[in-house]
N, C-alpha and C positions, 0 to 999 in steps of 0.2 A: 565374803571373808574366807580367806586359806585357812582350810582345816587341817590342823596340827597333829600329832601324836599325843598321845593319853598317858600319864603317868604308868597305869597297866599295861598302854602297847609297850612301852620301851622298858617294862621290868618284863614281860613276858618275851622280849627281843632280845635281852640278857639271859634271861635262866636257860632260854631254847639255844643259845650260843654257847653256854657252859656246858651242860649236860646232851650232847653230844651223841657219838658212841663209842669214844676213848674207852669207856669203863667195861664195853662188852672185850672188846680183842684187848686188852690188857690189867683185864684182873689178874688173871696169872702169874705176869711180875709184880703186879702188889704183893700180891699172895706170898710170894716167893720172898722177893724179899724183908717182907715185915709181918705176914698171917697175918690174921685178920683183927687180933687186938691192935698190930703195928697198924694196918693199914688204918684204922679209923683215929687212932694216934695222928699218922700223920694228913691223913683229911683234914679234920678238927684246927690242928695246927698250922697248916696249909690256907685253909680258910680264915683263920683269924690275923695270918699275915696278908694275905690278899686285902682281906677289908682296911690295915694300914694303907698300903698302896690308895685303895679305892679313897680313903679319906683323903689323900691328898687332895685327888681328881674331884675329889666336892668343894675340898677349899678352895679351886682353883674356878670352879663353877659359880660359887659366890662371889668372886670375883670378878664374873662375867669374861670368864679366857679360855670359855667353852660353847660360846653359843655360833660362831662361825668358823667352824673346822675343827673342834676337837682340841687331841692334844698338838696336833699341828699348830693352830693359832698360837693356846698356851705357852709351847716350847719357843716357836719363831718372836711373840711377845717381849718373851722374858729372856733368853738365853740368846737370841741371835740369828740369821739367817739359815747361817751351814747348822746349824744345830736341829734347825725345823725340819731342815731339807732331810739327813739323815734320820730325823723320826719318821718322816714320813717316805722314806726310800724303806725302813726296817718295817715298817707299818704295812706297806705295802708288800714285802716280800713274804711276810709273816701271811696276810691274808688271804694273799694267793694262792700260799702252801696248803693254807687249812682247808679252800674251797678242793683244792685238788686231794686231800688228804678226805674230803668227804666224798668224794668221786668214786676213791680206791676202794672206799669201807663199804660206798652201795655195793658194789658190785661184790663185795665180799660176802654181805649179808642175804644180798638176794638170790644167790647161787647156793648160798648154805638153805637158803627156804625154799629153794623151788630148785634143787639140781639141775632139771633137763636143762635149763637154758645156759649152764658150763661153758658148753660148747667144748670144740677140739684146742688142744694148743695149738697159737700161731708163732709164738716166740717165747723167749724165755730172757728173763732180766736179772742181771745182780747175782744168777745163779738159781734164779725159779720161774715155775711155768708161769706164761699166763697166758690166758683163754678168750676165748674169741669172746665168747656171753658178756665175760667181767669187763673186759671193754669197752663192748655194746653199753652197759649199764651205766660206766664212768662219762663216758661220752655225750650218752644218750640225758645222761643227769643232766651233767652241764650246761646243756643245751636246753634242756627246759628252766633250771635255773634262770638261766641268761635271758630268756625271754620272760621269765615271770618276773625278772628285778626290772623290768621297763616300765613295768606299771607304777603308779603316784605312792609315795611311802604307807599313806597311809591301808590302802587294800593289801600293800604286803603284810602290813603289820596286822591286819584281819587273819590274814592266812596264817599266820605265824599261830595267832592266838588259840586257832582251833585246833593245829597242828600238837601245840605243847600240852593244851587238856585233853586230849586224847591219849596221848604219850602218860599224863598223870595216869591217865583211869588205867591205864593197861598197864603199868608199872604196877599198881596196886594191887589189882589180881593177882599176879605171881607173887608179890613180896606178905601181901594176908596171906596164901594158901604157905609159903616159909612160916610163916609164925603161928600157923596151926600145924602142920606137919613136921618142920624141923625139930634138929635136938639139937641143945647146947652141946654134948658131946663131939659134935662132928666138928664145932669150933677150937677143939684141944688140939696142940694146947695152941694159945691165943696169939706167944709169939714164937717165933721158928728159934731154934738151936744157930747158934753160930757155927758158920761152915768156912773153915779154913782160916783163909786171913781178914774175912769180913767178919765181924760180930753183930748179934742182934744189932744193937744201938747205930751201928753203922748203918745195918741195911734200913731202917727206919729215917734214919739223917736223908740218907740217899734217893728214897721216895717223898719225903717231904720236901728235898729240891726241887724235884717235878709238880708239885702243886701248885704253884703258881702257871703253872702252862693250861692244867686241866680248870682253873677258874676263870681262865684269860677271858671268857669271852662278856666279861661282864663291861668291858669298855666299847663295844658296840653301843651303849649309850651314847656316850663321848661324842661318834661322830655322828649323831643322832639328835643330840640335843639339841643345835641350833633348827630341827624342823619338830618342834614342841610343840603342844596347845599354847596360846599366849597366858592361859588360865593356870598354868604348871609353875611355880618358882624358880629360880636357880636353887635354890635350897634344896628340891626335893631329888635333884641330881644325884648326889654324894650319896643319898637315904635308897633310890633306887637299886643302884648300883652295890651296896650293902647288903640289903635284902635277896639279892635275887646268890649273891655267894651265899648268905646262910642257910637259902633255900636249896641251893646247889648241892651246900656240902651235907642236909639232912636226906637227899637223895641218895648222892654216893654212898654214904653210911649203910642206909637202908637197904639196897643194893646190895654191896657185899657181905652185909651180915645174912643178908636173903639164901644167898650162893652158897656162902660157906655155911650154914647149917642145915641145908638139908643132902647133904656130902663130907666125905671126912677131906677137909679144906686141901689137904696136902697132894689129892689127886687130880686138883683142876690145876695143879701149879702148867703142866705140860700142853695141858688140853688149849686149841685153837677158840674157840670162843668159849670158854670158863664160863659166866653164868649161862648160858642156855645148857651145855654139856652136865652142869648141875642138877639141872629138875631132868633134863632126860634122864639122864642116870639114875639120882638120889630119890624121885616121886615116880620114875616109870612113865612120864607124862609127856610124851611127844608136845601136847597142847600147849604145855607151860611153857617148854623150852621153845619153843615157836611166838609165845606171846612176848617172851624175852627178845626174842630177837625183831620180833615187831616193834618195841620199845624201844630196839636200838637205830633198827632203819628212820622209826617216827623222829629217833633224835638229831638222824643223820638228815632228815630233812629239814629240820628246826633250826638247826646252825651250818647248814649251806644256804637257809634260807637270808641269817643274819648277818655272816661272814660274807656273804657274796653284796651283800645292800652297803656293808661298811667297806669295802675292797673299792667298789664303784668311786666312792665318796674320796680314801684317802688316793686312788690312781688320778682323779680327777685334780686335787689339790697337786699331788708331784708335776702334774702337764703345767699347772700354773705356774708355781713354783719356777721348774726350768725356764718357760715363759717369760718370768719375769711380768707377769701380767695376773698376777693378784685379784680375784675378785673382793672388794669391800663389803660385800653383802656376802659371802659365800657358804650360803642354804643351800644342800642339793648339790643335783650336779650341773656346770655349767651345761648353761640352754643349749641344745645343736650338737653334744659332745657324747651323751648317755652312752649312743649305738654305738659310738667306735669304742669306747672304756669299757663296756661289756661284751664288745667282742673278743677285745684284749687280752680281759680274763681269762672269757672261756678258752679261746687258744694256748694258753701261757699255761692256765688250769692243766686241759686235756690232755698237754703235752706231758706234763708232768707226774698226771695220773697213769700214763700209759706203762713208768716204770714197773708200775703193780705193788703187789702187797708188802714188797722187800723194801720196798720205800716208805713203809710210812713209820717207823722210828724215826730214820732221818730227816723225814718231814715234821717229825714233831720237835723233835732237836734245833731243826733251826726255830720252827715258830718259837719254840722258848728264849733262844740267841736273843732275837728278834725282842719279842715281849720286853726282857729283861734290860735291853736298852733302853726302849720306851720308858717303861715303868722309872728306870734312874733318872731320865730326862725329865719327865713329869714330878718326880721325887724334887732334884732340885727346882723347877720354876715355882713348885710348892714351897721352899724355902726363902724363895725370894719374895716370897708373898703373904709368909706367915707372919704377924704382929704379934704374938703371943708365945709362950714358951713351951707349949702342948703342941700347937703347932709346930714349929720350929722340931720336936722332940718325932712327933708323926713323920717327917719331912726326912728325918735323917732314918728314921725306922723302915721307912719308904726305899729306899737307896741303900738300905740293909740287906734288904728282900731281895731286891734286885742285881745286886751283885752278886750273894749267894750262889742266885737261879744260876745267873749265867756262866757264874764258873763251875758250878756243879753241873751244869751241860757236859763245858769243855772238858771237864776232866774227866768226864764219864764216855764222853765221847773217844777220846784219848786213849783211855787204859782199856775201850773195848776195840778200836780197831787200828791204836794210833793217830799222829798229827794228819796222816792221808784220808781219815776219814770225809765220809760224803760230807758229814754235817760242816765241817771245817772246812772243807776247798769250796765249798758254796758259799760259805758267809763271807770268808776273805774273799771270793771273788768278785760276789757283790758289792763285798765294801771297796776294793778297786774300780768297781761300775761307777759306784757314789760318788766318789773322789773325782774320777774324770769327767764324770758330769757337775759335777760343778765346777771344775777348773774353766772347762768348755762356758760353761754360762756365764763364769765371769771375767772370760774375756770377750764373749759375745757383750753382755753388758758395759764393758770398757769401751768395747768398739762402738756402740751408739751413744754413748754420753762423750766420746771423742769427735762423733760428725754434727752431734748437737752446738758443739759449742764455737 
């Protein structure tokens, strides 16, 4: 008998995909924008809208419109073909981005921990250097990734699990020695003064758009579930995937209350990696700030480890898809296909991470673009599926979140660099990509149901 995933492997495949190391290189603009009472304001709130979203995706799991392909099946199900197709085109662009967006951050964090390997400049992107070493590291990532997603789900999800309780214990270190050493004073005051034509409340509004990007990774379940223990319920799907956001956001909390009290908060606003810059400074403690950044590399391989296993999964459905050739069983990735979808990746990845560091806002931007469709997409097929009035009420709360996220992207994206921004000429050209891809498939498909007949 095929041995499944464990309720723990696939909460421990979730939390190790949320918590990340978003939170190291961009405390900063939490900070900035909302100090540190704003930031856990909008955590909190962030977190408790995500778990709507997530409740959809367990209604939809009790339904059984998750156990062969996620929300791919779901959406295609319920809403239609081209509807599936574009979740799983967003799905896929989205996943891509983040494996390359974890590429960027190794090489970011393993240069800040170990300098010599910098290296010289080779080139310079978007207006900054980048370095031969961070390269080496992004590259060198991917590639072991790529070969370590070959292995059966289940030894990934081993590896995962050692990964993320190590990542605990060493998170705990530095956040006990904050709450033996810090002072509440360094948290003063809690939210930042309004500056200009932003006010507090805005900038908090405006970080709490962003939370649903930083929780995103709890739908790695989704395309996960259908290779389950047969001993797991559909039920316990929705309940996983809950869990491991609450668990997320008691992370993140801890985290930046860690940072901002053992420092007066307002001077990591500038600083490149903010919590480690923290215990250097504020405890004097090289150690600390090193064990942070250990926390963050362990996280960066926790969710390239789960990001690159679900990327495999939803590239493999889009080949179908275009196809036209549907697996009815479709656990995994089709037999015979693995090595060419993860080579895919990693080329698509590498190529991506090669922008460097200037890139990974705009890689987070789209992953959110991205998410936020899905999330509406699985919002309605949840609507379509809810019998009861709670549901129904979830369903539209769901498709609340989600248009929010995406237009506080866009507009954020906008008023920072204009409609020319990266974020925007990617999505729209992807979504041109989409479009022609399907047009293509459905005339290829006309044309064989035309010499059939």
């Amino acid at each position: 008998m095929k041995q499944g995933l464990t309720g723990w492997q696939l909460f421990m495949m979730s939390f190790g995909a949320i918590v990340g190391v978003g939170w190291i290189t961009v405390l900063g603009r939490w900070l900035e924008l909302a100090g540190p009472g704003g930031s856990v304001i909008a955590l909190v709130a962030g977190a408790l809208a995500v778990v709507v979203v997530a409740g959809n995706y367990g209604l939809l799991a009790t339904r059984d419109q998750l156990n062969r392909g996620g929300e791919i099946q779901a959406v295609t199900a319920t809403l239609g073909p081209f509807a599936g197709f574009a979740v799983t085109a967003a799905l896929a662009l989205a996943c891509v981005a983040i494996v390359a967006f974890e590429a960027v951050s190794a090489g970011w964090i393993l240069t800040t921990l170990f300098p010599f390997i910098e290296g010289p400049v080779v080139y310079r992107a978007f207006g900054h250097d980048v370095h031969a070493g961070t390269v080496a590291v992004a590259l060198g990532g991917t590639v072991v990734m790529a070969v370590a997603n070959l292995r059966p789900a289940t030894r990934t999800a081993r590896s995962q699990n050692a990964v993320v309780l190590l990542k605990i214990g060493v998170t705990a270190v530095f956040v006990g020695a904050a709450v033996f050493a810090g002072q509440a004073g360094n948290l003063q005051p809690l939210l930042p003064p309004s500056q200009g034509e932003r006010s507090t409340v805005a900038g908090i509004l405006a970080l709490a758009a962003t939370m649903p990007l930083w929780y995103a990774g709890f739908n790695v379940v989704a395309q996960l579930a259908g290779e389950r223990t047969a001993s797991l319920p559909p039920e316990m799907i929705g309940r996983l995937m809950r869990r491991s956001i609450l668990a997320a956001c008691a992370f993140y909390v801890a985290v930046v209350l860690a940072a901002a009290s053992v420092v007066p908060w307002a001077t990591l606003v500038e600083a490149p990696l903010p919590a480690a810059t923290a215990f250097r400074v504020g405890l004097s403690s090289p150690i600390l700030a090193n064990l942070v950044l250990l926390s963050g590399l362990l996280g960066i391989v926790s969710a390239w480890i789960a990001c690159f296993a679900a990327a495999t999964r939803v590239l493999d459905r889009l080949v179908q898809q275009y196809s036209g050739r549907s697996r009815s069983d479709a656990v995994g990735v089709t037999p015979g296909w693995a090595g060419i979808i993860t080579l895919a990746i990693a080329v698509v990845a590498g190529l991506m991470s090669l922008t460097g560091r200037a890139a990974l806002i705009p890689i987070v931007n789209v992953g959110a673009l991205c998410f936020g469709l899905v999330y509406l997409a699985m919002s309605l097929a949840a609507w379509r599926h809810a019998t009861r009035v709670g549901e129904k009420l979830r369903a539209v709360g769901g498709a609340a979140v989600a248009a929010f996220m995406a237009g506080s992207v866009v507009q954020s994206a906008v008023a920072e660099s204009g409609w020319y921004a990266a974020e925007i000429v990617i999505a729209i050209s992807w979504a041109i990509v989409v479009v022609a891809l399907w047009y293509s498939r459905s005339k290829e498909m006309g044309r064989h149901a035309s010499n059939k007949q």
